[in-house]
C-alpha positions as CSV (number, residue, x, y, z in Angstrom):
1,X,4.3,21.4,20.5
2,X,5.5,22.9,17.0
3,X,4.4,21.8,14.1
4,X,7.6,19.3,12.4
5,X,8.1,18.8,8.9
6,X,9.7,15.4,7.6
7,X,10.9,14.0,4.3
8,X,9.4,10.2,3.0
9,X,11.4,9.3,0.1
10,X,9.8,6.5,-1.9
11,X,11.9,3.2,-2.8
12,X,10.0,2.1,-5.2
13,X,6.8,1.5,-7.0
14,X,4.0,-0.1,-8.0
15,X,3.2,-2.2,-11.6
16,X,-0.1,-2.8,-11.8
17,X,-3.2,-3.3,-14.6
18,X,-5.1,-1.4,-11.7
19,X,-5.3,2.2,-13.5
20,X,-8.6,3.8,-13.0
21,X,-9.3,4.3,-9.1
22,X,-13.0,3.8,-9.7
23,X,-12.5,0.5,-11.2
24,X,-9.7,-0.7,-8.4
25,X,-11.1,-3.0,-5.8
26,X,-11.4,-1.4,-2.1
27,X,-9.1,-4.1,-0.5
28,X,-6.7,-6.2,-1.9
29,X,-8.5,-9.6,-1.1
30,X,-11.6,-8.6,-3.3
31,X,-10.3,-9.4,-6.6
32,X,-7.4,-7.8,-7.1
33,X,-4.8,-8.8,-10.1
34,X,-0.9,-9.8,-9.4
35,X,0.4,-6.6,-9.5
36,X,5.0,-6.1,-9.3
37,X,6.6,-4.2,-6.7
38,X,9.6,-2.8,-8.3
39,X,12.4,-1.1,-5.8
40,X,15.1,1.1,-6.4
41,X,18.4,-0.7,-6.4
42,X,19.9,1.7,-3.4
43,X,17.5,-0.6,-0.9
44,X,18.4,-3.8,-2.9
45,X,20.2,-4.8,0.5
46,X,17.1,-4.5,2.2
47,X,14.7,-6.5,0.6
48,X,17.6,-10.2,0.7
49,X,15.9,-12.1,3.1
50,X,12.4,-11.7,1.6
51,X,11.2,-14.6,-0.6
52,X,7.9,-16.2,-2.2
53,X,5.7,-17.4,0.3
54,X,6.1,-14.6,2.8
55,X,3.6,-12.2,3.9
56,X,4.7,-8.4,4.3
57,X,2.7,-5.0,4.7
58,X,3.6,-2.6,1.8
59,X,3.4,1.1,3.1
60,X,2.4,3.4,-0.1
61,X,1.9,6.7,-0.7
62,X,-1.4,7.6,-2.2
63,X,-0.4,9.8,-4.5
64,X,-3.9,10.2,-6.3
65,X,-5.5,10.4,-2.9
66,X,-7.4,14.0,-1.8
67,X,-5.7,15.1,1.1
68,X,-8.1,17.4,2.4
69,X,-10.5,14.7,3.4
70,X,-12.0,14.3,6.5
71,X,-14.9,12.3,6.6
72,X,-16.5,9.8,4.2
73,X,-19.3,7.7,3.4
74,X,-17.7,4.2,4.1
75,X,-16.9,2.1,1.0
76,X,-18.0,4.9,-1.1
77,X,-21.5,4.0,0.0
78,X,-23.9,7.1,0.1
79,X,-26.9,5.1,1.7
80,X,-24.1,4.7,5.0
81,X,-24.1,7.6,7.0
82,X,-20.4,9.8,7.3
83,X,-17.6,8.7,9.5
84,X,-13.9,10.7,9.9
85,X,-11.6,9.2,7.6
86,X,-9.2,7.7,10.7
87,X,-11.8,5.5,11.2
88,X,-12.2,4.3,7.8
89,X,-9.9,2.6,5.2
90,X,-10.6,5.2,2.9
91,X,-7.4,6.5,0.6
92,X,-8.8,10.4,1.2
93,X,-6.5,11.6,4.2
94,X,-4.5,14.5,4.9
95,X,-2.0,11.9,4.9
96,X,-2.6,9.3,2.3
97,X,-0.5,6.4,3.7
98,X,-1.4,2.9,2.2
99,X,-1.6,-0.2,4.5
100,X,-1.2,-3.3,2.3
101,X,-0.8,-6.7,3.3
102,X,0.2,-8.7,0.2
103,X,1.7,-12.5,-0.2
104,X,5.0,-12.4,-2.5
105,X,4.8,-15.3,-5.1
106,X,8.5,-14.5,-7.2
107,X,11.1,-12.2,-6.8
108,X,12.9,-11.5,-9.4
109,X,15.9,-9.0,-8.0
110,X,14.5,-6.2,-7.5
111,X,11.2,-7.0,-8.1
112,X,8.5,-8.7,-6.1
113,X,5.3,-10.0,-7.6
114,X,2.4,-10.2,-5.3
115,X,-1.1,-11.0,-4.7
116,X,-4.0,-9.1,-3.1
117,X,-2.7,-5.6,-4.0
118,X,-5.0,-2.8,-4.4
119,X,-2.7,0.1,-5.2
120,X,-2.9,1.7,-8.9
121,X,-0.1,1.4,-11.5
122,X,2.6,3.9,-10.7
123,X,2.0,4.6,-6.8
124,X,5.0,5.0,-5.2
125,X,6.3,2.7,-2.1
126,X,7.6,3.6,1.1
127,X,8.2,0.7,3.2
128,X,8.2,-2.6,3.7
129,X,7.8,-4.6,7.4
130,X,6.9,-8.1,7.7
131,X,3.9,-9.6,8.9
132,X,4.8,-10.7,12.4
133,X,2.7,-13.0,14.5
134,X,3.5,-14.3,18.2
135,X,6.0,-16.8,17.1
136,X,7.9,-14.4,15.1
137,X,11.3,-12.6,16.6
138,X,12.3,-10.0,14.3
């Protein structure tokens, strides 16, 4: 098996007040602000049947991340001994994909505001899928 190369274009990005990684909360349920998800117009078909109330996963790409990572002291914690990064939520990765599950509370065209977003100002987006649970048939 080769090794395969592959293009992620972003659709959008992030608007935050979260700047300084050191200062951003390590999930987005401990204390993180409302924070816009702003999307390129070409995917403004995409994003119709999404609304306030709902619950989607935002795929980022974290762009600030170090991508030759491989283990890390959980949480940033150096009294916790190492663990390899795929077993951690650490943003360090060779590939720095971000796993967000935010609530929308407005959109706005092609903007969403959400809650419980870690993700600095200016990271870029790359999907969006919705939360699914067992009564859901999408």
């Amino acid at each position: 098996m080769g090794v395969e190369t592959f293009t992620v274009e972003p659709i959008g990005w992030v608007e935050s007040p979260l700047i300084d990684r050191d200062q951003a909360p390590k999930q987005g349920d401990e204390g993180s602000p409302e924070a816009w998800l702003v999307f390129e117009e070409r995917v403004r078909e995409g994003l119709r049947d999404l609304g306030a109330g709902d619950d989607v996963i935002v795929l980022t790409w974290l762009d600030r991340a170090r991508r030759d990572t491989l283990s890390v002291h959980p949480r940033g914690d150096l009294t916790r001994p190492r663990e390899g990064v795929f077993s951690t939520r650490s943003p360090d990765r060779p590939n720095p994909v971000g796993l967000h599950r935010v609530r929308i509370l407005a959109v706005e065209g092609t903007r969403m505001l959400v809650r419980d977003l870690e993700a600095l100002d200016g990271t870029p987006i790359v999907d969006v899928k919705p939360v699914l649970d067992k009564d859901t048939e999408r």
